[in-house]
MIVEXPA-388505 format. One record per residue (C-alpha): residue in three letters; x negated, y, z. Coordinates in steps of 0.2 Angstrom, whole numbers, plus 5000, padded with zeros to 4 digits. Each point is the difference from the previous one (the first is absolute). Layout:
N
AlaXYZ ...
END
This chain:
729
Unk356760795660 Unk499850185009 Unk500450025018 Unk500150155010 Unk500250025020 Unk501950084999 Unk500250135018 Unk501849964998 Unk499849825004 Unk498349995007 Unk499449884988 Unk499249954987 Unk501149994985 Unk500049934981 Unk500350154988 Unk501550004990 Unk500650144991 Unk502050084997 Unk499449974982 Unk498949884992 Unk498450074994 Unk500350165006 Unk499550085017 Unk500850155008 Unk498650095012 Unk500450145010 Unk498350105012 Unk500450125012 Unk498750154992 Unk499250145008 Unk500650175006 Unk499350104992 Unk499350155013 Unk498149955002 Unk499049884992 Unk500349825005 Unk498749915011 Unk499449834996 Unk501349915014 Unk501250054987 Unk499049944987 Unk499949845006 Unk501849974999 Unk500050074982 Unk498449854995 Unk501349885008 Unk501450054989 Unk498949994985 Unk499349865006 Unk501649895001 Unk500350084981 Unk498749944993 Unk500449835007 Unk502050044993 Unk499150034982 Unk498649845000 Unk501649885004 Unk500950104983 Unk501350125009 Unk500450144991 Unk499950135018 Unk501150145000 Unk498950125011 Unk500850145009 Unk499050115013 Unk501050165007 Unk499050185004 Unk501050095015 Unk499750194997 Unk501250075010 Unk500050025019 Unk501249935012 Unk499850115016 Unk501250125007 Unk499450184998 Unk499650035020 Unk498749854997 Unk499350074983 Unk499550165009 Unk499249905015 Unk499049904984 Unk500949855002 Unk500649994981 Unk498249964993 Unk500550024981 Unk500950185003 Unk498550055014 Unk498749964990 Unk501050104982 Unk500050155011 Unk498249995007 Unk499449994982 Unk501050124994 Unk500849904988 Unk501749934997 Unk500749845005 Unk500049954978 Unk498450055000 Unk499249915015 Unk500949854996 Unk499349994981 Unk498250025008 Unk500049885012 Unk500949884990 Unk498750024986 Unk498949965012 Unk500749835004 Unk500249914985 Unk498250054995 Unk499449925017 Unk501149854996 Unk499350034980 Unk498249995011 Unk500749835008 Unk500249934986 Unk501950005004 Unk501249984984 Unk501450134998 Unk501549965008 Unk501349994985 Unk501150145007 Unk499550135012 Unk501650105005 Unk499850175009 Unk501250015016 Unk500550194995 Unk500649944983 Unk501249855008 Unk501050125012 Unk501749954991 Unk499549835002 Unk500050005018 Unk501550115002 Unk500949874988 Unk499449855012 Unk500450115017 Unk501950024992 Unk500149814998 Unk499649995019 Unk501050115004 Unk501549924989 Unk499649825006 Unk500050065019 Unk498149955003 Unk499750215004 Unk500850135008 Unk500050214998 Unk499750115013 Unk499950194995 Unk498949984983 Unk499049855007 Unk500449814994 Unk499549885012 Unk499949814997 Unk500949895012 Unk499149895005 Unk501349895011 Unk500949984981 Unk498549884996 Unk500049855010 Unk498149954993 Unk499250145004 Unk498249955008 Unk499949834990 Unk498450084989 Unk499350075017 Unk500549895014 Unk500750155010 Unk501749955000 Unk501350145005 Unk500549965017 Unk498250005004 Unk499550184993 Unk499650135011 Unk501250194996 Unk499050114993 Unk498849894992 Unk498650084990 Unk501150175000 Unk500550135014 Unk502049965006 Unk501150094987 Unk501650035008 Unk501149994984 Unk499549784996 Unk501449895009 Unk498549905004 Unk498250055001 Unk499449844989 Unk500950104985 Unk499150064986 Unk500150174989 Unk500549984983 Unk500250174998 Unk499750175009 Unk500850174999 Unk498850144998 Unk499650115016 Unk499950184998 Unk498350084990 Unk499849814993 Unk499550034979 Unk499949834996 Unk501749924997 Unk501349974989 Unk501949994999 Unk500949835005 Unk501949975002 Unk499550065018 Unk499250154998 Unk498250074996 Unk498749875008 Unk498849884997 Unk499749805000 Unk499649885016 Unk498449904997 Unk500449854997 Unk501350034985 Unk498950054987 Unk499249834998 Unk501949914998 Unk500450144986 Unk498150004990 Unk500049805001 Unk502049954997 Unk499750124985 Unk498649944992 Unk500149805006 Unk501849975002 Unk500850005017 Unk499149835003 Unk498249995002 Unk498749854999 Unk498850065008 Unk499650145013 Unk498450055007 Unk499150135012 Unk499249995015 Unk500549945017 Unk500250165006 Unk501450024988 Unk501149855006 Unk500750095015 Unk501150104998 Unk499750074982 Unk500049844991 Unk501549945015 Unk501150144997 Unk499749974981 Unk500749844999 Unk501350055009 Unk500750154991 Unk499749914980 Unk500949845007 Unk501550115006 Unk500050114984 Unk499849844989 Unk500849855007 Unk498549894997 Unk498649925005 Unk498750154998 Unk498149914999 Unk499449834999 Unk498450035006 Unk499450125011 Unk498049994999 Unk499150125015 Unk498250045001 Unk499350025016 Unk498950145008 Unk498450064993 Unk499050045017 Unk498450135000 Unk498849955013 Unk501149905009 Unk501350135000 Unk501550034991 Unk499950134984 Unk500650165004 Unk499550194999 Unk500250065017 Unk498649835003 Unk498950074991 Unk499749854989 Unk501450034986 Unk498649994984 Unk500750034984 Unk499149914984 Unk499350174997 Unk499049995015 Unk499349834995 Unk499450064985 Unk499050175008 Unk499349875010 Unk499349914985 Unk501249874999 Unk500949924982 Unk502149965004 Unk499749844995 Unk499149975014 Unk501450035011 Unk501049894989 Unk498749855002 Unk500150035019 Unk501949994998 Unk499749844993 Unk499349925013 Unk501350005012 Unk502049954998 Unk501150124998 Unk501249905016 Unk498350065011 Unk499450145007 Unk498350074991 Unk499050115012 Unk498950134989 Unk498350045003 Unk498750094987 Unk499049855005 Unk501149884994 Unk500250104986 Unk498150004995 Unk500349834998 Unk501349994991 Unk499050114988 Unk498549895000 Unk501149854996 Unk500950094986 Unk498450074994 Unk499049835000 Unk501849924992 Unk499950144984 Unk498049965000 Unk500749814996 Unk501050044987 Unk499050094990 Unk498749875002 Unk501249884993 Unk500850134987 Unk498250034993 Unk499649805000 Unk501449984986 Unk500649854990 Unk501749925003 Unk500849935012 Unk500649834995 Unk501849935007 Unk499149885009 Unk498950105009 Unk501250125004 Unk500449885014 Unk502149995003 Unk499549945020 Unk499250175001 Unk501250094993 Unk501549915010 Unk499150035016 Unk500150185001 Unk501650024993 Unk500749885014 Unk499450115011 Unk500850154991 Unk501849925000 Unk499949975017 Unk500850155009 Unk498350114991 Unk498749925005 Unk498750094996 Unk498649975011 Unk500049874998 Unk500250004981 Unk498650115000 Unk498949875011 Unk500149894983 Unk499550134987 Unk498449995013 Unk499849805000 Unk500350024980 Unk498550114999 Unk499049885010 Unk500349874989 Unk499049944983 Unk501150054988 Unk499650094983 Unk500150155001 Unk501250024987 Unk501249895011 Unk499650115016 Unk500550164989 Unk501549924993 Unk500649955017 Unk499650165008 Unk501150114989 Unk501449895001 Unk499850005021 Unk499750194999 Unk501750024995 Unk500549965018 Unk498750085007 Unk500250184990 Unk498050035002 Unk499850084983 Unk498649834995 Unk500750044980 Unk499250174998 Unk498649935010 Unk499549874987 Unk500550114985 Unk498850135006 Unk498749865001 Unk500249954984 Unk500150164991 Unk497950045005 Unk499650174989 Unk498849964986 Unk498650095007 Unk500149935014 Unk499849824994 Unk498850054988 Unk499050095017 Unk500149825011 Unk499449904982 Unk498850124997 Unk499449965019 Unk499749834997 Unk498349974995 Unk499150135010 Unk500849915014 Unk499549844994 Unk498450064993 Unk499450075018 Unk500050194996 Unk500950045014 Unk499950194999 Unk501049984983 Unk501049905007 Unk500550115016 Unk500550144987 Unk501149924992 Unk500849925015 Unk500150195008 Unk500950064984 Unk501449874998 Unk500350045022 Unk500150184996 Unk501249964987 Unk501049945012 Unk499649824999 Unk499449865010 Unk498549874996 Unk499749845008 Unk498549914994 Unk500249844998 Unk498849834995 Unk500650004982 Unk500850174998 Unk500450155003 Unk501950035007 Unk500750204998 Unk501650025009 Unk500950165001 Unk499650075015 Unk501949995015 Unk500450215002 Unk501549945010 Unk498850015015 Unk498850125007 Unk499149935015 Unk498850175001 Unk501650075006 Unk500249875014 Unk498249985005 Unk499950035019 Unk501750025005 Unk500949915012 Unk501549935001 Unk500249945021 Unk498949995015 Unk499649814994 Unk498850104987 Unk498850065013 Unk498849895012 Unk500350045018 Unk498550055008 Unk500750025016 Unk498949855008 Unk498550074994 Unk498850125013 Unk500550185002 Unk498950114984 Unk500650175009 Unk500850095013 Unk501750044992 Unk501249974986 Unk501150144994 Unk501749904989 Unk500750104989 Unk501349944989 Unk500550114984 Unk501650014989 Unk499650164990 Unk500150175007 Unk498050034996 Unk499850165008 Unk500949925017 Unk498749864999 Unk498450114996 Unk500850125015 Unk499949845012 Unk498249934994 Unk499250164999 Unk500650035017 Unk499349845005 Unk498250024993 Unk499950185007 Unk500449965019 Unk499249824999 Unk498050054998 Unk499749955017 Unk500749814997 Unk499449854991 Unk501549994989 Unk500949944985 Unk501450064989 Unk501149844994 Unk501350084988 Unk501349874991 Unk500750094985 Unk501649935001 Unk500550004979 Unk499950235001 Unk500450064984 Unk499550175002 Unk498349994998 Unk499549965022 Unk499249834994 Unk498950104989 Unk499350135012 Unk499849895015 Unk499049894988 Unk498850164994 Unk499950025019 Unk499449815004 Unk498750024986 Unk499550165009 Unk500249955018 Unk499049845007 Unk501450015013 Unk501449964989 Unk500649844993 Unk501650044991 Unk501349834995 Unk501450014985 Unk501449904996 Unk500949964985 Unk501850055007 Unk500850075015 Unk499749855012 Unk500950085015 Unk499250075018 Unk499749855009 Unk499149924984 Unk499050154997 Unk499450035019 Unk499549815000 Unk499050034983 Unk498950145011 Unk500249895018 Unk499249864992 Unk498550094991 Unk499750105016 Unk498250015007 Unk500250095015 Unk500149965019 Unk501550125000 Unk501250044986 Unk501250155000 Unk501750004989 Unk500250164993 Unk501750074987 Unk499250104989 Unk501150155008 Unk498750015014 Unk498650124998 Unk498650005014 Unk499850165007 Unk498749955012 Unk499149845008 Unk501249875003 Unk498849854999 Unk499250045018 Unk501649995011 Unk500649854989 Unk498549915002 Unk499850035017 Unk502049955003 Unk499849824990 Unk498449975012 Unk501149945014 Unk500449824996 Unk501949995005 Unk500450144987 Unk500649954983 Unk500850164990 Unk499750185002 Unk500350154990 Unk500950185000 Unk501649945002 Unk501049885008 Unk501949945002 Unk500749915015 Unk501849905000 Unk501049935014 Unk501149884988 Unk498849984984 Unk501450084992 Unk499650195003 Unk498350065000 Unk499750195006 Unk498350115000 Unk499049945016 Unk499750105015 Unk498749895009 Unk498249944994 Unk500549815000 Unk501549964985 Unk500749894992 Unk499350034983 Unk498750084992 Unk500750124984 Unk499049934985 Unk499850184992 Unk498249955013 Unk500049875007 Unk498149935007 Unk499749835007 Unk498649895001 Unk499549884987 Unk499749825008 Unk501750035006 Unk500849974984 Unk499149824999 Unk501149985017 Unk501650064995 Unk500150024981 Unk500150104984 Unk501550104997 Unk501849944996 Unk500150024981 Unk501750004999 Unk500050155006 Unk499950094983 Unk500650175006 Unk498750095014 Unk501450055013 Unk500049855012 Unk498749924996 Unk499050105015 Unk501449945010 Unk499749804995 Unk498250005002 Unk499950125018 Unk501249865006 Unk498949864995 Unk498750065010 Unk501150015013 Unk500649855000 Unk497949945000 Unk499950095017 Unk499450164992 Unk500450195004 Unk500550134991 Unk499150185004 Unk500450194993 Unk498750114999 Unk501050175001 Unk499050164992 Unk499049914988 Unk499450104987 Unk501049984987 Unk501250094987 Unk501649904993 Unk500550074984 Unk501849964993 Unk500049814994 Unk500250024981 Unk500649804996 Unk501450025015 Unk500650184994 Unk500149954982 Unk501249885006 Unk502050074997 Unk500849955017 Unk501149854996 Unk498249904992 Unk499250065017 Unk501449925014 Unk500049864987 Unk498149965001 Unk500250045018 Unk501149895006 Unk499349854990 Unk498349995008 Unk500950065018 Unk501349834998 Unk498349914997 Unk499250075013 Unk501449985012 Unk500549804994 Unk498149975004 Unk500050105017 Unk501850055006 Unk499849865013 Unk498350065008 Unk500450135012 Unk499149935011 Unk498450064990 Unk500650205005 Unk499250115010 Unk501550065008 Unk500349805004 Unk498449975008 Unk499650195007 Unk501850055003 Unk500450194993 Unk498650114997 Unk499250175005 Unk501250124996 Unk501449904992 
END
């Protein structure tokens, strides 16, 4: 019996399809402007997922997974960049056909990677436009929508249910909700069907309204009606889609229809990067691409999907998904064990309580953790191998981990290579070790591997899928690094630099650094925060040049707080100065700091400073005490941070974070000093000015609403609170 946790009811319900033996699945797919990141993915393994488990139970699965190539923004938000499919066609300098056909080749070969099976159908939004005209008519004719010069709008009052699938139930939603207030809706809740093309607009197409284009949500009620019928089995996506697209397209299919639209609605939740949820302006939107530069095999994403429910959150790490790589690795290493024992399985060996076990598991709303966590006990068990084989490939049809090809590769050994490890035997028996080390080289450099054991020799074909030269080293949080902040001082002070490409910025900064720092016991502590440009590799020519530099990499963009903690907790000094790597040293700055931090009462200094009277505003200072210290260099000593902490790290974004931790010492006692007419130079900051505005106020104000719900009540902690206005203000 096959359940599955239904968002329309909010429980777990027995599946039981319109028609016996044949299931109707409907996936909301990708737009196709950039290449999807592996939060999307995830929702994709779901849906294959709860396929495969449709198929193992007999289900003959019509598959149907839509591709949106066509934008839905007005033209006035196309040329601020806020269409992404039509931004991105006229960055390249390419058509829309033409991006959309990239990029959608480029999904189904990650989902091919995936070991993801074809959806049956995948329709193209631009070839269903008649469709969704067709669909907006019935509306229209059955007094669910409205038109107001060339735009058809869906009434939402018409449709009593509306919010059942959310929760957010009409006369609780807000106007305007997740769109600016559009003058021509009766009511803000209503949703576009249809929009009339504004002047200079070149992609349309004429409707019983005029030239214009189709509303989000109505693509998917047109690609899935058409291909499925106009009532569904089952629906999946993630929990982001439920409200309002997955809301509104209920809504508009049952009023174009008449009937019941899904039976199932299935939602996979979030996929978080370091805590965080997945998005590019984060910093920490990874496509599988980027998994695969850094050495990784898909599958070992798809193992680490495994071990977490689809209902559940699933926080990403490249930690985690080392491991998930080691377990797939050693799991492949098993089955070619087992594949080159041979012999038969017997029906009795093949154990029915085994097999049973784990596909309980599946049935039960997808369990696959824990379906996974018996294919472990299996393995632990003392079972011919022929049985563990047998089992394996049959569980594997859950799992998707590609275990057939594995064994098949296993037992298909090249000749020469058989003939290379026999050929081994007796000088390894024999004691002529040096004979016997040849050989074993050979078969290695053929891409093998050998393990010796007592009565044989075992030759495996060596896992490509993963690379672990590629990983050596890097790190993935500040957890990777011992703190050595208890231990004694080893030098005067600790230059932090913290890198995200933009080499010559950074060998600018260190340069500058080394040139005005002779007369100091110093270090350089440079965190290569995941460059791509080549900065890694220079400062780490430098360190082997340079006694004085110790030089950190990690394995993806871990965000500013992480990456300064990664330098604070290697850090060897008695002092340690934050610098950006905009700053260039024109001059001795380590004297004045130095002899600044010697007064115990001071926490912070540094060439620039902001003061507030509201924690809300924050203007240049004027006066030597502030507020907060700018982190472009910022200095403070480093028993200090054993008092008041490491840095906030979710603070991914730099701008604030100064802000956060000048408070914090602060709110320790400390103060904050500016050292006008340090010798410094402050170039232009390349990572802020390669921002485009909207992604700038947007990163902005994420870290400043985090700042302010941690200190918007701690005026108290202001110098204009404590010292009343200051010089000159």
């Amino acid at each position: 019996m096959l359940r599955f946790t239904n968002t329309l009811t909010r429980h777990k319900e027995e599946f039981v399809p319109r028609e016996q033996g044949m299931a109707r699945m409907y996936t909301c797919g990708p737009t196709v402007y950039r290449y999807a990141h592996i939060g999307n993915m995830r929702s994709y393994l779901m849906a294959d997922g709860i396929r495969r488990a449709l198929e193992h139970q007999g289900y003959r699965v019509e598959h149907v997974k839509n591709i949106t190539d066509v934008g839905h923004m007005r033209q006035e938000m196309v040329e601020r960049g806020e269409d992404k499919m039509i931004s991105a066609a006229l960055a390249e300098g390419k058509s829309l056909q033409e991006i959309a056909a990239f990029y959608t080749q480029a999904f189904l070969q990650d989902e091919a990677k995936l070991g993801i099976a074809p959806a049956t159908v995948f329709p193209r939004a631009t070839d269903h436009v008649a469709e969704m005209i067709e669909i907006t008519q019935q509306l229209v004719a059955r007094g669910y929508a409205y038109v107001v010069e060339g735009n058809v709008y869906f009434d939402v009052a018409k449709y009593p249910e509306y919010g059942r699938l959310s929760g957010n139930r009409l006369a609780s939603l807000l106007e305007g909700v997740r769109v600016e207030v559009d003058p021509q809706k009766r009511n803000q809740t209503d949703f576009a069907l249809w929009k009339a093309a504004e002047p200079g607009r070149t992609v349309k197409w004429p409707s019983p309204w005029g030239e214009g284009f189709p509303g989000w949500h109505i693509e998917c009620t047109a690609m899935s009606t058409k291909y499925l019928g106009p009532q569904l089995d089952l629906h999946t996506g993630g929990v982001d889609n439920i409200f309002p697209h997955h809301e509104d397209e209920l809504a508009q299919s049952e009023g174009a229809f008449g009937v019941p639209f899904v039976r199932y609605w299935v939602h996979g939740q979030h996929l978080l990067a370091d805590g965080l949820k997945m998005a590019k302006s984060t910093g920490n939107s990874y496509t599988l691409s980027d998994l695969e530069e850094r050495g990784f095999d898909p599958l070992a994403f798809r193992y680490l999907c495994l071990t977490a429910h689809y209902s559940a959150r699933l926080n990403f790490s490249f930690q985690a998904l080392r491991c998930a790589q080691h377990g797939l690795a050693h799991l492949r290493t098993l089955v070619r064990e087992w594949a080159l024992a041979g012999g038969q399985a017997s029906a009795t060996e093949v154990s029915q309580a085994w097999r049973e076990r784990f596909w309980a598991h599946v049935e039960d709303d997808l369990g696959l953790p824990q379906a996974l966590s018996v294919l472990w006990k299996l393995a632990q068990t003392d079972l011919p191998p022929a049985a563990k084989l047998s089992l394996v490939m049959e569980f594997d049809q859950a799992l998707g981990l590609a275990l057939r090809q594995v064994a098949e590769a296993a037992q298909g050994l090249p000749l020469s290579i058989q003939r290379l490890a026999e050929e081994r035997g007796d000088p390894r028996t024999g004691g002529r070790y040096q004979v016997s080390d040849a050989l074993r080289q050979e078969i290695i450099a053929a891409g093998y591997e050998v393990r010796d054991r007592r009565a044989d020799t075992l030759v495996l074909p060596r896992d490509r899928g993963f690379q672990p030269d590629k990983l050596v080293g890097a790190l993935s949080s500040s957890g990777d690094v011992p703190s050595l902040l208890q231990e004694p001082d080893a030098c005067q002070i600790s230059v932090n630099i913290l890198a995200h490409d933009y080499q010559d910025d950074l060998r600018r900064c260190v340069e500058s650094v080394l040139r005005h720092g002779d007369a100091h016991q110093l270090e350089v502590v440079i965190v290569d925060n995941a460059s791509t440009d080549g900065a890694g590799q220079w400062a780490e020519e430098l360190a082997r040049r340079d006694a004085r530099v110790r030089v950190f990499h990690t394995d993806h963009n871990v965000g500013e707080g992480t990456g300064r903690n990664v330098g604070l907790k290697q850090s060897r000094g008695a002092h340690i100065l934050l610098l950006d790597t905009s700053i260039e040293l024109t001059g001795d700055i380590l004297t004045p700091i130095i002899r600044t931090l010697s007064t115990p009462d001071i926490g912070a200094t540094g060439g620039w400073g902001l003061c507030s009277e509201d924690l809300r505003h924050f203007e240049d200072a004027s006066h030597e005490e502030v507020d907060a210290i700018e982190g472009y260099c910022m200095a403070f000593r480093r028993e200090l941070l054993r008092e008041v902490g490491l840095l906030d790290e979710k603070f991914r974004f730099y701008r604030n974070l100064d802000l956060d931790f000048s408070m914090n010492l602060r709110a320790h006692g400390y103060r904050n000093i500016m050292l006008s007419g340090l010798p410094v130079r402050q170039h232009e900051h390349r990572g802020w000015a390669s921002l485009e505005e909207g992604e700038r106020d947007k990163l902005s104000r994420r870290n400043f609403y985090r700042f302010l719900s941690k200190w918007g009540h701690r005026t108290d902690l202001l110098y204009h609170t404590i010292h009343g206005p200051g010089p000159g203000s």
